[in-house]
Each structure stands twice: as structure tokens, then as C-alpha cells.
N, C-alpha and C positions, 0 to 999 in steps of 0.2 A: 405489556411493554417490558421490556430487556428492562435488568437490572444491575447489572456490570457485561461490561462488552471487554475481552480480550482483543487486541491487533498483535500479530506476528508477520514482519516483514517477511518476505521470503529468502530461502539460503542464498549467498555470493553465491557470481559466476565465477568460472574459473580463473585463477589470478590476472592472466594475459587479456581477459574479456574487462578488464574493469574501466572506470574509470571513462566507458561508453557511455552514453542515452540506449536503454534499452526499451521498445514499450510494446510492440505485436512479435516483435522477434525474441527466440531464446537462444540466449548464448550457451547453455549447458548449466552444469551447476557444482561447485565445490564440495567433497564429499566431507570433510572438516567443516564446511560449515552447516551443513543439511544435519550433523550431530550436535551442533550449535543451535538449532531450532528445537531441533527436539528435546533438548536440554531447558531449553529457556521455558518450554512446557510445564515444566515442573514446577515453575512460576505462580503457571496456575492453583494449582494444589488440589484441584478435583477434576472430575470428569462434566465439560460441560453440557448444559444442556442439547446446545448445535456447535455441529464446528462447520466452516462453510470458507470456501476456498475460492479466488479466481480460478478459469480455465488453462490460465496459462500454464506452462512443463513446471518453470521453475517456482511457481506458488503449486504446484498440483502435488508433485512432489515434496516440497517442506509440508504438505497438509496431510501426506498420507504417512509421513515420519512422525507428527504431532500428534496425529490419531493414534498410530500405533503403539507412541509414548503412554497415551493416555486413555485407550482403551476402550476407544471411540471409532464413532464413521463419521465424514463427513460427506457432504455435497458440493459440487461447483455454481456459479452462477455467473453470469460474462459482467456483468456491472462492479464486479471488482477488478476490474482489468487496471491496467497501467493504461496511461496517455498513448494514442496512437502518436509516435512524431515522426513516421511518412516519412519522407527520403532522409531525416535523418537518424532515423536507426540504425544502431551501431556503432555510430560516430562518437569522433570526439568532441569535443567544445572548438578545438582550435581546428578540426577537419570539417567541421562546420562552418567556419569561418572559410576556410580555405573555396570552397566549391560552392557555398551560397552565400557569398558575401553582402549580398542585397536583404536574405531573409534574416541574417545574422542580426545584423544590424538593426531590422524592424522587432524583431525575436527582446533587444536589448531594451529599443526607444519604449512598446506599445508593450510588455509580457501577458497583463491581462488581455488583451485583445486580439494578440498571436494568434494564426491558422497556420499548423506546424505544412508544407507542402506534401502533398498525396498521404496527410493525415486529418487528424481533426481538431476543432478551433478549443484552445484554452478554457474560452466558455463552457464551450457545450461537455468540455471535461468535468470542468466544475459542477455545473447542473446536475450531468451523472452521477455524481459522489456525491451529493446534497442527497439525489435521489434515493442512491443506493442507502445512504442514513439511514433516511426516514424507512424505508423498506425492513433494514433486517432491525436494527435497536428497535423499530415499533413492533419487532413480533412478541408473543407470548412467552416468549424464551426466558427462563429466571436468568440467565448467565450462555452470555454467545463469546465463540474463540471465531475471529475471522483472520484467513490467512490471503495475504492479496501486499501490496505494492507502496514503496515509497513516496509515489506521488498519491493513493487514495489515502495513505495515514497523515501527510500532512495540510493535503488539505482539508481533511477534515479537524486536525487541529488549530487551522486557522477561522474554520467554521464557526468554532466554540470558543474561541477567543477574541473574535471579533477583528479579525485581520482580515485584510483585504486578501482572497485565496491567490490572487496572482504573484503573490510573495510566501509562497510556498514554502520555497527555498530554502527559509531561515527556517525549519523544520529540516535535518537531516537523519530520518531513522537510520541506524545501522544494519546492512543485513542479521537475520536471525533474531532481532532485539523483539522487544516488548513494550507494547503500550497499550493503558487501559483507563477506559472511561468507567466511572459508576454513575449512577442515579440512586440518589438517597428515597427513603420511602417516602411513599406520597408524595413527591417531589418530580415535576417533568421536568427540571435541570439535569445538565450532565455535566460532573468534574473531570477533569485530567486527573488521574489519582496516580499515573507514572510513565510516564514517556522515556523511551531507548535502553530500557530495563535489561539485564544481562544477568544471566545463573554464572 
């Protein structure tokens, strides 16, 4: 088992992109901040064991700026994906409101229980990220660097804190930031030992 686990959001979109739901779509990516990840690298202070990346452009890229910070390869794997949120990617909060006024509104009342439309339900998000956990933290790995998405680092710290994950929200990493779990020896607990961490 993993024995300290790195997370690195992935780098901002470009200014005009922000402030969207992004989750199968990439809006491009900030070149100030893509040296912002790889800065935050340094964080780390060694070469990790694995470093392991969503598929997505804009985690694929912060993970080959992170590797090459640190002198590493990594891998993709799709279970680090961001939430599919279906017709509304891209959008805004309030353009959301404007064109699905009906889901908005369910999206507000039920958050846990949401099925984003022509995407996938809140649940089965969760379940994934529980999954993907147990997945990479149980490998052999002394020290894993994973680069992937605001909604899988938060809720995985709602995970371990005992929050109900459909209140994610109250977790806002920063693009480029840094947060890291360890496990003490002999020990299958895991601390927050630093969340939205910045070089």
C-alpha cells in the first residue's frame, strides 16, 4: 500500500474559459499556469514512485509538465476523469439556470442524487472516486503523485473526513495546487497532511 499519495489539480483554462463546469470537455489550458504545476512539483521533493494522470488534455498535460519537472514518466488511466455534466458543460451556473431551469433546480433541491442530463448521476461519480481510491493508494507504490480534477480531490476529501461527498463543494482546490494524503506506518488510516498547497 501507498504510503504518501501527492494530488495536483490540473493547470487553469484560459482566463475567458473560467468560471464554467468543465468535465468531458477541454477548454485549452493557461500557459502561466501549466508553470504553476510544475512549480508546485517541487512540493514534492523527490521523484515519485508512479505519477498517474487522467486522460483528459488538461490533466494530461499538467502530468507531462510534472514529470518532466521531476524527472519522471507517468501513465493515464480514465477513473480519474472529472464528472461527466452532459449538457451542461461549459456552462455557467447562471447559463445553467437560464436553459435548464427545471434541472437547475433539482441539481439545488437533491445534489446528492443529481443525474447531470446526457451525463452521469452524482452517485455513480462518487462510487468511481471511492473506486479509483482504493485502486491506485492500495498499490505497492511507496509514494504516488496523481494528476486529475477538482471534483476527484474533493471528494475524496470528503471521503476521509466523513462528509457526505455530495457536498463536495466546500472543498475548492485551486488550479495547479497541491494536496496530500499520508499513511503512517503500520497504519491503514489516511491524513490530510495538506490541502491547496502552493510553491
Amino acid at each position: 500500500m501507498a504510503d504518501a499519495v501527492y494530488l495536483i489539480r490540473h493547470a487553469a483554462p484560459p482566463v475567458e474559459a473560467r468560471g464554467r463546469y468543465w468535465g468531458k470537455r477541454d477548454p485549452g489550458i493557461d500557459p502561466r499556469s501549466l508553470a504553476a504545476a510544475a512549480a508546485a512539483a517541487d512540493l514534492v521533493g523527490r521523484i515519485p514512485d508512479r505519477i498517474v494522470s487522467s486522460p483528459l488534455e488538461r490533466a494530461r498535460l499538467t502530468a507531462e509538465a510534472v514529470a518532466n519537472r521531476l524527472g519522471g514518466r507517468f501513465v493515464v488511466t480514465p477513473d480519474l476523469e472529472e464528472i461527466d455534466f452532459g449538457e451542461f458543460d461549459g456552462l455557467t451556473y447562471r447559463e445553467i439556470q437560464s436553459r435548464h431551469p427545471d434541472a437547475a433546480r433539482e441539481w439545488a433541491e437533491r445534489p446528492g442524487e443529481f443525474v447531470f442530463p446526457g451525463g452521469c448521476g452524482v452517485r455513480e461519480f462518487e462510487a468511481r472516486a471511492e473506486t479509483a481510491w482504493r485502486r491506485h493508494a492500495g498499490s505497492d507504490d511507496g509514494t504516488l503523485l496523481i494528476v486529475t480534477h477538482g471534483g476527484i480531490i474533493s471528494t475524496w476529501c470528503c471521503l476521509f473526513l466523513d462528509i457526505d461527498p455530495a457536498r463536495r463543494f466546500v472543498f475548492r482546490p485551486d488550479y495547479a495546487s497541491l494536496t496530500l494524503f499520508v499513511r503512517r506506518s503500520s497504519s491503514e488510516f489516511w491524513e490530510l497532511a495538506c490541502f491547496n498547497d502552493r510553491k
